[in-house]
MARTOR-67072 format. One record per residue (C-alpha): x, y, z; residue in three letters. Coordinates in pm, whole numbers, plus 50000, padded with zeros to 5 digits. Example, Ala and Ser with C-alpha at 12.3 -4.5 7.8 and 13.67 -1.06 7.14 Angstrom:
2
{c1 = 51230 c2 = 49550 c3 = 50780 resn = Ala}
{c1 = 51367 c2 = 49894 c3 = 50714 resn = Ser}
! end
This chain:
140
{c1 = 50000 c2 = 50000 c3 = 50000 resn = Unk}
{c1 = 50144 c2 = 50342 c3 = 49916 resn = Unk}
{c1 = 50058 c2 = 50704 c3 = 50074 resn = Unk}
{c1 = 50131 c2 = 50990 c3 = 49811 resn = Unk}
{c1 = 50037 c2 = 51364 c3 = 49879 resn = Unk}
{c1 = 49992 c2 = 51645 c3 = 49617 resn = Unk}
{c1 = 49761 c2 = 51787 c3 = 49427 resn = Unk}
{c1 = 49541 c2 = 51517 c3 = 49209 resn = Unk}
{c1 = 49538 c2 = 51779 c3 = 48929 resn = Unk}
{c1 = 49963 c2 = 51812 c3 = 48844 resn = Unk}
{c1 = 50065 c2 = 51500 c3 = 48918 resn = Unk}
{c1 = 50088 c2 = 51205 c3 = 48656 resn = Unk}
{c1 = 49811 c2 = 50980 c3 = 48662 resn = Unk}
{c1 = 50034 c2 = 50721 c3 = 48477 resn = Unk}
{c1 = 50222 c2 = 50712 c3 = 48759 resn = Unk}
{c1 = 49935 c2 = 50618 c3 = 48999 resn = Unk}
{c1 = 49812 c2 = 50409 c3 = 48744 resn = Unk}
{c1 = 50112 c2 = 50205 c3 = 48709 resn = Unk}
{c1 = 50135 c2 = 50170 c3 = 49077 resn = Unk}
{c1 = 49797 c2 = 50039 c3 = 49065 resn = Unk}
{c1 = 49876 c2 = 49781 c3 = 48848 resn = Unk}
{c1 = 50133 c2 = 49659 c3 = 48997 resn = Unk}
{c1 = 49878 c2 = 49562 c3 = 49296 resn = Unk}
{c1 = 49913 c2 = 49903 c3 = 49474 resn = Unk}
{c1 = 49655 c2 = 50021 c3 = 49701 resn = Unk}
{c1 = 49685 c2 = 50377 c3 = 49721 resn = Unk}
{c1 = 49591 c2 = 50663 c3 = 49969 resn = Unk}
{c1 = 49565 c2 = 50992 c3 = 49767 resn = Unk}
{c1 = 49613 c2 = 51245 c3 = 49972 resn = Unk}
{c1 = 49575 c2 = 51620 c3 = 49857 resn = Unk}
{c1 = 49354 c2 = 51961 c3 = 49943 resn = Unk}
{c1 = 49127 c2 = 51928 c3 = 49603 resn = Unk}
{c1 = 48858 c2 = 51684 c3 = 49753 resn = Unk}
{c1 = 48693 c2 = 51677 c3 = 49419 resn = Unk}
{c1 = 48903 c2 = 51619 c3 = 49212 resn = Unk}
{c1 = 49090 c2 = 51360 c3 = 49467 resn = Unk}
{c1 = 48738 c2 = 51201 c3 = 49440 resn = Unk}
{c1 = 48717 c2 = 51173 c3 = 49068 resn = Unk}
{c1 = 49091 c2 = 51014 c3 = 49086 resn = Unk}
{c1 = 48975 c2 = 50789 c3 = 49333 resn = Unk}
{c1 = 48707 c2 = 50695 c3 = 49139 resn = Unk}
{c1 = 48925 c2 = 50572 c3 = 48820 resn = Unk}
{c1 = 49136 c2 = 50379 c3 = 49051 resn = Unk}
{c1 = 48981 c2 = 50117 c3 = 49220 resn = Unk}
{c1 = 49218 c2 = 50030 c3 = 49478 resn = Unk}
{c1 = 49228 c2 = 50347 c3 = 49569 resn = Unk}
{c1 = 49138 c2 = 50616 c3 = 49873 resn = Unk}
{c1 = 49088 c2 = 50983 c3 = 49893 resn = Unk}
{c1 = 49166 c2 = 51099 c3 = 50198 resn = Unk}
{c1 = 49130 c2 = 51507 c3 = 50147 resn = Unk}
{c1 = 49392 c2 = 51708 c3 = 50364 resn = Unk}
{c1 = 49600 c2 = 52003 c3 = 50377 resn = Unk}
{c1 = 49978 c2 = 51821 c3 = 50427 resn = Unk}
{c1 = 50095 c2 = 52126 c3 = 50598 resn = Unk}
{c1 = 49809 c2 = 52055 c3 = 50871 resn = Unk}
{c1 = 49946 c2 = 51773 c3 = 51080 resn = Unk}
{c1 = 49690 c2 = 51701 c3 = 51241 resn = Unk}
{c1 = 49463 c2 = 51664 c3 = 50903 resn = Unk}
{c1 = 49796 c2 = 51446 c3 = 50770 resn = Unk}
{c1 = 49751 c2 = 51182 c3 = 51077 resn = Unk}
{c1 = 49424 c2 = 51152 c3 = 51022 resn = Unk}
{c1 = 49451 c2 = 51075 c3 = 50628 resn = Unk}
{c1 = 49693 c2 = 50816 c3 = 50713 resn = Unk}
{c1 = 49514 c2 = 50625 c3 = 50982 resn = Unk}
{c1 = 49249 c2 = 50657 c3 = 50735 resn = Unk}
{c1 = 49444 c2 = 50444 c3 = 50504 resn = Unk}
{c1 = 49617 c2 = 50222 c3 = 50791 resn = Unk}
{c1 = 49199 c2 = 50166 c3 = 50900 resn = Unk}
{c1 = 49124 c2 = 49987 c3 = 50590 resn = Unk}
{c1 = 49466 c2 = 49886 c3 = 50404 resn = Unk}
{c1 = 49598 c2 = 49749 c3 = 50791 resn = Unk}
{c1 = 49926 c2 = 49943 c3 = 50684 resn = Unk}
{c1 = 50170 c2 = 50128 c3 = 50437 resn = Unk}
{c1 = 50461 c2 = 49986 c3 = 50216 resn = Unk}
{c1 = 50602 c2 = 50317 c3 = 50091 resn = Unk}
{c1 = 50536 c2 = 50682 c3 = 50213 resn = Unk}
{c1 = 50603 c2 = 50957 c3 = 49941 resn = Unk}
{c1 = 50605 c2 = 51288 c3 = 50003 resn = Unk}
{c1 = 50542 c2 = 51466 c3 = 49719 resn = Unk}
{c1 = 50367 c2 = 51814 c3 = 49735 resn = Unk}
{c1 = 50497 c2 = 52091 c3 = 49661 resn = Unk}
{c1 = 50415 c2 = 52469 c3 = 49571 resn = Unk}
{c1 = 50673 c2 = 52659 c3 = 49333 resn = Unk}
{c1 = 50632 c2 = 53038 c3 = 49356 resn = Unk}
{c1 = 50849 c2 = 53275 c3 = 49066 resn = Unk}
{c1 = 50894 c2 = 53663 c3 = 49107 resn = Unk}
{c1 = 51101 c2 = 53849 c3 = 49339 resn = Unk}
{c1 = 51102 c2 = 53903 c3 = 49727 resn = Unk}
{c1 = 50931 c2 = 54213 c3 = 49664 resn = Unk}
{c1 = 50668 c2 = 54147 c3 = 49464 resn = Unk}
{c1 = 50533 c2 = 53785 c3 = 49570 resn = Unk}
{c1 = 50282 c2 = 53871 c3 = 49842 resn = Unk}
{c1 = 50401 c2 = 53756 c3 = 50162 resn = Unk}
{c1 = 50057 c2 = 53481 c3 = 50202 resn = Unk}
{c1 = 50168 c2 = 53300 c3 = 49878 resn = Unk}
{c1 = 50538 c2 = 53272 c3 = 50049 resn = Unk}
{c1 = 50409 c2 = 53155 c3 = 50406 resn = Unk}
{c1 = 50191 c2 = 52900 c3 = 50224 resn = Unk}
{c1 = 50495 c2 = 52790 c3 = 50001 resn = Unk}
{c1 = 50748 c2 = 52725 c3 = 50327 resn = Unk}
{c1 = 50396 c2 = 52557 c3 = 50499 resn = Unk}
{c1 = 50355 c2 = 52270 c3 = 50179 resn = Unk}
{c1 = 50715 c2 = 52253 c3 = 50079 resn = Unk}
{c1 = 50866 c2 = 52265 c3 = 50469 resn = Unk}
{c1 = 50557 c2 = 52124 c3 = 50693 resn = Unk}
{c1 = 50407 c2 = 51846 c3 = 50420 resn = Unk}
{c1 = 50780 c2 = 51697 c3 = 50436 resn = Unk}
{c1 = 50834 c2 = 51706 c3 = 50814 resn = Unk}
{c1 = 50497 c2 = 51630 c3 = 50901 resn = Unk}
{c1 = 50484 c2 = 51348 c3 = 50625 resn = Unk}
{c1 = 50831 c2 = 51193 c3 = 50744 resn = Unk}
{c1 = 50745 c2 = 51236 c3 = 51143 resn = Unk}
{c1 = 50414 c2 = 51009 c3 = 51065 resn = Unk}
{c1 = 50651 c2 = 50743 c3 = 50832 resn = Unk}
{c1 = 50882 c2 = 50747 c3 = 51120 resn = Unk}
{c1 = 50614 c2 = 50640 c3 = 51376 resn = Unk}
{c1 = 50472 c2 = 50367 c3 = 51121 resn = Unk}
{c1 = 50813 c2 = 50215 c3 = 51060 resn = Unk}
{c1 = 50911 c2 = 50181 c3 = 51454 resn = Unk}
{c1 = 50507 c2 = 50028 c3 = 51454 resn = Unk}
{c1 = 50645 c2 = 49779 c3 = 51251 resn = Unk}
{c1 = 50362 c2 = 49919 c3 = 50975 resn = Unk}
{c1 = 50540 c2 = 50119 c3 = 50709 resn = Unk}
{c1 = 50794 c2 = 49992 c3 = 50554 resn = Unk}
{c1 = 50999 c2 = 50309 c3 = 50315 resn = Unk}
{c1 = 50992 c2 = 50675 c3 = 50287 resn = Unk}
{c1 = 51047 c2 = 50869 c3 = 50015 resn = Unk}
{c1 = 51080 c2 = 51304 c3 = 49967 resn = Unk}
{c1 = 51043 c2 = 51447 c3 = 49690 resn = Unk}
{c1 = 51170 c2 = 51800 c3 = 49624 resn = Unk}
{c1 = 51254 c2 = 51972 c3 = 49285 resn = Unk}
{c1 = 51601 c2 = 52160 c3 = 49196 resn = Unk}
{c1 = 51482 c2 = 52474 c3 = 49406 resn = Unk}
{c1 = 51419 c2 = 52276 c3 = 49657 resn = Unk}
{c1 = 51818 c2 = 52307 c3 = 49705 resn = Unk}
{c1 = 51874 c2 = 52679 c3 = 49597 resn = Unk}
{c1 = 51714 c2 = 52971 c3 = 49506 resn = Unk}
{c1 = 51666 c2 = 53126 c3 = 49113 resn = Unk}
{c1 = 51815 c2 = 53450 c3 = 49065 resn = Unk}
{c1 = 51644 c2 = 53702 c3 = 48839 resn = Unk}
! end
């Protein structure tokens, strides 16, 4: 059973469709509740579980969710992320905080949770992703 966060909308459904055929029970996790439920839908060993990953409370609840009827996870992927372009100056300071809370809290969150599952004995791998300015910052 995998966990994977981000929005239903960006990321390849090939991807969750391969995983799905490879016997993969997922747990889609991502804010978009309606469009997480029209995923859901086209994958049948799937479940939406609609949360905000930088909420951690919202985060543990989408995973015991999952744990509830899958009785565990294999691999935990954090995946969500927010990219923002312009300068200091003129991205408004909301769209920044809620940039650091997906792209900082969804990973620590996410990880703290796989953590607890692996010393449970009921997840088994954790995987972040992050993209190249996840590392470093563009200059204009």
């Amino acid at each position: 059973m995998q966990q994977a966060s981000g929005s239903p909308t960006y990321q390849p459904r090939h991807r969750r469709s391969n995983l799905q055929q490879a016997g993969a029970r997922l747990i889609l996790v991502a804010r978009a509740g309606d469009a997480l439920d029209a995923l859901a839908d086209e994958l049948p060993l799937a479940l939406a579980a609609p949360a905000d990953v930088a909420d951690r409370d919202a985060l543990r609840a989408a995973a015991d969710e999952g744990i509830s009827r899958f009785g565990r996870i294999d691999t935990w992927i954090n995946d969500a992320g927010v990219a923002i372009y312009g300068t200091v100056e003129d991205v408004p300071l909301t769209d920044q905080r809620r940039l650091f809370e997906t792209n900082y809290w969804r990973a620590l969150h996410g990880s703290l949770k796989a953590l607890r599952l692996y010393w449970q004995g009921i997840c088994d791998k954790l995987i972040t992703v992050g993209s190249q300015l996840s590392d470093r910052a563009m200059i204009n």
